[in-house]
OpenMM code with the backbone's topology and positions (N, CA, C; nanometers):
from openmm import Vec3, app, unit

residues = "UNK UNK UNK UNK UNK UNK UNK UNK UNK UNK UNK UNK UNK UNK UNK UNK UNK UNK UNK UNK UNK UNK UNK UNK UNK UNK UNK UNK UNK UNK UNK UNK UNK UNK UNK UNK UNK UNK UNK UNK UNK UNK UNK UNK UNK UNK UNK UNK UNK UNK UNK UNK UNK UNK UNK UNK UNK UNK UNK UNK UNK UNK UNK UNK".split()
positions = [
    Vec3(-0.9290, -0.6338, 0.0048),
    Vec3(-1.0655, -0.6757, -0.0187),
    Vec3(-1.0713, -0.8099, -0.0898),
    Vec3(-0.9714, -0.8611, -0.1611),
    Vec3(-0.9828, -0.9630, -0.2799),
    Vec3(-0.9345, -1.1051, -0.1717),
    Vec3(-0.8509, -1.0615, -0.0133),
    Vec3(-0.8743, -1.1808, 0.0693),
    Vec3(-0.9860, -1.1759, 0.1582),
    Vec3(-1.0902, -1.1028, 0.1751),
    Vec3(-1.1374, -1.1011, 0.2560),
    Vec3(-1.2812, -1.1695, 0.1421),
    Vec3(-1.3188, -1.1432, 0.0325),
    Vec3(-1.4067, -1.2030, -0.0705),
    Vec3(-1.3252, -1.3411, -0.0998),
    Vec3(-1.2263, -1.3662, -0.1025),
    Vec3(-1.2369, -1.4665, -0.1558),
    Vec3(-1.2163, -1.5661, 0.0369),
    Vec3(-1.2294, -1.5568, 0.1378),
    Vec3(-1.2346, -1.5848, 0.2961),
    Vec3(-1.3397, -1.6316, 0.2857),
    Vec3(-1.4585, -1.5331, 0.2172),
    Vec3(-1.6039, -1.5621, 0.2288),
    Vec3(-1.6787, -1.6576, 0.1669),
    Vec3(-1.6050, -1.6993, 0.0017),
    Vec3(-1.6367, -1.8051, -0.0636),
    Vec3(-1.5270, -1.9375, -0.1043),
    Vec3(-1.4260, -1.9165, -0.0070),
    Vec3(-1.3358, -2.0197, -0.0281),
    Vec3(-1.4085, -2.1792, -0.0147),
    Vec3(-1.4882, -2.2196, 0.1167),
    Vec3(-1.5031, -2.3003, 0.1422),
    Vec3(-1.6181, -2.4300, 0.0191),
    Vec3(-1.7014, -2.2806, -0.0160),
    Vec3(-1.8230, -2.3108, -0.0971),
    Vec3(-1.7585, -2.3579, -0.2457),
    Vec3(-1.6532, -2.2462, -0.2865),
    Vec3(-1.5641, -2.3164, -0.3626),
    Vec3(-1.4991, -2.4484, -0.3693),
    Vec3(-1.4613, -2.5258, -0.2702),
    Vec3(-1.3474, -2.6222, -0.2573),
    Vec3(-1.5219, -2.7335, -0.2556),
    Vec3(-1.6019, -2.6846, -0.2223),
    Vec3(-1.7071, -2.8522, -0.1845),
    Vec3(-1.7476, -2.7967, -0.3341),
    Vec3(-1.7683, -2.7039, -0.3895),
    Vec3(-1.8408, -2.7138, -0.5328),
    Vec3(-1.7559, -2.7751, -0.6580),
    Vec3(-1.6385, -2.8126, -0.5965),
    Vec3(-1.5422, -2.7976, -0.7236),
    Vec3(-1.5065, -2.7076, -0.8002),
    Vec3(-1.4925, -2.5964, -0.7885),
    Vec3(-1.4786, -2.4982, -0.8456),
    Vec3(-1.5563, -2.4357, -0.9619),
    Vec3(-1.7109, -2.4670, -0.9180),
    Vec3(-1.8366, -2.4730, -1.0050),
    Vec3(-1.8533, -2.3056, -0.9594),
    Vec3(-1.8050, -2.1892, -1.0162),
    Vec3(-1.8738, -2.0699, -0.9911),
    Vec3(-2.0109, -2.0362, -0.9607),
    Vec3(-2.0736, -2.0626, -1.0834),
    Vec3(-2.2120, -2.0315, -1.0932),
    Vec3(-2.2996, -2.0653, -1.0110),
    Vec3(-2.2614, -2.1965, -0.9102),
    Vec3(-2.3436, -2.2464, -0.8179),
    Vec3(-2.3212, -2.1410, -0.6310),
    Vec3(-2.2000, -2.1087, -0.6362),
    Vec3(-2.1354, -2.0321, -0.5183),
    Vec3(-2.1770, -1.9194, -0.5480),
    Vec3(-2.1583, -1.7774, -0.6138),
    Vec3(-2.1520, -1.6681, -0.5948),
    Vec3(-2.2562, -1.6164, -0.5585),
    Vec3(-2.2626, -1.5812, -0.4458),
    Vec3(-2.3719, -1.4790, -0.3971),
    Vec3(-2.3466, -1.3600, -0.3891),
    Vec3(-2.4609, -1.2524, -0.3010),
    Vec3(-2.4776, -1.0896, -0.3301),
    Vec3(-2.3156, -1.0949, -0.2511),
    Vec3(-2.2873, -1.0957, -0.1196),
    Vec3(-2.1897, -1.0477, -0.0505),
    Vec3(-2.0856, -1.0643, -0.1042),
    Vec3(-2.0567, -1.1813, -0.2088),
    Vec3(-1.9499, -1.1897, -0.2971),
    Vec3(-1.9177, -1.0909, -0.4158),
    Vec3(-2.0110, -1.0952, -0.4228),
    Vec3(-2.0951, -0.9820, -0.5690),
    Vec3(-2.0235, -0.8296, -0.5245),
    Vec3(-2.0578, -0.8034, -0.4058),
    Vec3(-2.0550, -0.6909, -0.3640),
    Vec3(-1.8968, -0.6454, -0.2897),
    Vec3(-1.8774, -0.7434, -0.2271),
    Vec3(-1.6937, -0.7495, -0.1935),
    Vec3(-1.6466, -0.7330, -0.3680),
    Vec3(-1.6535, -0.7795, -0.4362),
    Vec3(-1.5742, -0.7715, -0.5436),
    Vec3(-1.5689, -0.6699, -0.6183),
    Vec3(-1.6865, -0.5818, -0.6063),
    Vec3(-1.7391, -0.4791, -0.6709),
    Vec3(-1.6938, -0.3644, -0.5890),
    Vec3(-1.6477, -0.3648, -0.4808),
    Vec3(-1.5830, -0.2616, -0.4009),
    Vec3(-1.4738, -0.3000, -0.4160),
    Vec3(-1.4016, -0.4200, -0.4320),
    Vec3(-1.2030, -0.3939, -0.4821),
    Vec3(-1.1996, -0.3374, -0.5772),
    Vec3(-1.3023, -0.4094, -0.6652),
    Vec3(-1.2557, -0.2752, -0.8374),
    Vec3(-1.3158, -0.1211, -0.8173),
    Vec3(-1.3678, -0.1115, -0.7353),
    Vec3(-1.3998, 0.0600, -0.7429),
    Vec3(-1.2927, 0.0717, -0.6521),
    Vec3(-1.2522, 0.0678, -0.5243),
    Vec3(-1.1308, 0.1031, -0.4680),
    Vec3(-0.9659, 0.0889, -0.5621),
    Vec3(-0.9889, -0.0080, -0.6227),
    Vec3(-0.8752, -0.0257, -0.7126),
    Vec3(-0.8644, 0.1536, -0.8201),
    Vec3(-0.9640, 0.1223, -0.8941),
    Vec3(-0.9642, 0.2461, -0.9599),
    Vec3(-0.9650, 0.3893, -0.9116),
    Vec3(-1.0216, 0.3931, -0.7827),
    Vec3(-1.0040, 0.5300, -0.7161),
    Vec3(-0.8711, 0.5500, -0.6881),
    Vec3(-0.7851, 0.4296, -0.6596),
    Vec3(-0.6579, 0.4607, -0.6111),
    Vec3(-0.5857, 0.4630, -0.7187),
    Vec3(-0.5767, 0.4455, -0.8841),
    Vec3(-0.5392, 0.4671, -0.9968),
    Vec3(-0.5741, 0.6574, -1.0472),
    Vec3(-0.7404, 0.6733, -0.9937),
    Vec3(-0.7574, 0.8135, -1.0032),
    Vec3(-0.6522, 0.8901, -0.9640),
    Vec3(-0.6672, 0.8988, -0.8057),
    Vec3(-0.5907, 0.9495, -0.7222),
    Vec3(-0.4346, 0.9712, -0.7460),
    Vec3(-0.3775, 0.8233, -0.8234),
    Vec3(-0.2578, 0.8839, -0.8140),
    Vec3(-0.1951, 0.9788, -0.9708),
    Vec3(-0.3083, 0.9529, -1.1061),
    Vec3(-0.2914, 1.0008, -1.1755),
    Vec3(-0.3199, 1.1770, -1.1147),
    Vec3(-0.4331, 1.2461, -1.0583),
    Vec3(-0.4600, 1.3188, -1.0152),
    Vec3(-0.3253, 1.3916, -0.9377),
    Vec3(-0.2388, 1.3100, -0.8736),
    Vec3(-0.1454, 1.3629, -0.8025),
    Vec3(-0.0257, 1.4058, -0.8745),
    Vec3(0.0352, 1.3154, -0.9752),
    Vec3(0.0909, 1.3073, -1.0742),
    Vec3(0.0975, 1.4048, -1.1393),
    Vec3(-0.0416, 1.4488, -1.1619),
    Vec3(-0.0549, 1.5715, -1.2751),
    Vec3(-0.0474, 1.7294, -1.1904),
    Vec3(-0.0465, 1.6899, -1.0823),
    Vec3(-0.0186, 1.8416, -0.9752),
    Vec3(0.0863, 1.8108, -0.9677),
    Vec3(0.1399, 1.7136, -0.9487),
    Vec3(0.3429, 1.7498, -0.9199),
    Vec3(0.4041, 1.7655, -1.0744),
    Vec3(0.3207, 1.7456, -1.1675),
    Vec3(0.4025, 1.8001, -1.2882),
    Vec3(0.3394, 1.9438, -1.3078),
    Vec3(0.2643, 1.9905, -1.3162),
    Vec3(0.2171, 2.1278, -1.2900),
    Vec3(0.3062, 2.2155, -1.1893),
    Vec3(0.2698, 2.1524, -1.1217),
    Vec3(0.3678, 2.2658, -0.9927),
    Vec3(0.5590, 2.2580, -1.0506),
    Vec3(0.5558, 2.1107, -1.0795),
    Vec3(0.7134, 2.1521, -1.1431),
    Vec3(0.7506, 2.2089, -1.2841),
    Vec3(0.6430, 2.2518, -1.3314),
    Vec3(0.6113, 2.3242, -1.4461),
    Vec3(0.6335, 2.4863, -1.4136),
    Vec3(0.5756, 2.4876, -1.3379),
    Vec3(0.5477, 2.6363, -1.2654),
    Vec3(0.6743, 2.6999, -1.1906),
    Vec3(0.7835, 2.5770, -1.1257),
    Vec3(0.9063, 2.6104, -1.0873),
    Vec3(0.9761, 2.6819, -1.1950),
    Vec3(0.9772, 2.5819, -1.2668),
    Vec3(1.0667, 2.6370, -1.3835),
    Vec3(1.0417, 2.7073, -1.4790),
    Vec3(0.9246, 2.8138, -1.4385),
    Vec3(0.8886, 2.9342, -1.5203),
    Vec3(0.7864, 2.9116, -1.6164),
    Vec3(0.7719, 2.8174, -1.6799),
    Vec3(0.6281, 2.7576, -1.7798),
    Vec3(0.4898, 2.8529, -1.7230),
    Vec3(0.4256, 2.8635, -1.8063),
    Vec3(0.3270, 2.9322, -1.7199),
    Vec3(0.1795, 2.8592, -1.7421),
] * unit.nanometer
topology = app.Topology()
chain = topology.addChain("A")
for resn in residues:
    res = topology.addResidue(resn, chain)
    for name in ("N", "CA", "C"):
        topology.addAtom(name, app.Element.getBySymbol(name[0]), res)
């Protein structure tokens, strides 16, 4: 997601000089705002997984 947002405002970037405040629009806004929620779901997810394969290898070895 972070090449496909920054695909969208590269160009506006390079003629602004690297003036943010004048470039960022909603679709930028919004690409960026879906890498960090995808980022973190996939941090969820793997803590989530993590904690079932230590559980279950908890459970091998008799722990209850």
């Amino acid at each position: 997601m972070e090449l496909v947002a920054w695909g969208h405002i590269y160009q506006a970037y390079i003629a602004h000089s690297g003036n943010w405040s004048e470039i960022v629009d909603m679709p930028f806004v919004v690409m960026s705002h879906s890498e960090e929620v995808m980022e973190m779901t996939g941090v969820i997810a793997f803590i989530h997984a993590l904690l079932n394969y230590l559980r279950e290898s908890m459970h091998q070895l008799g722990e209850p």
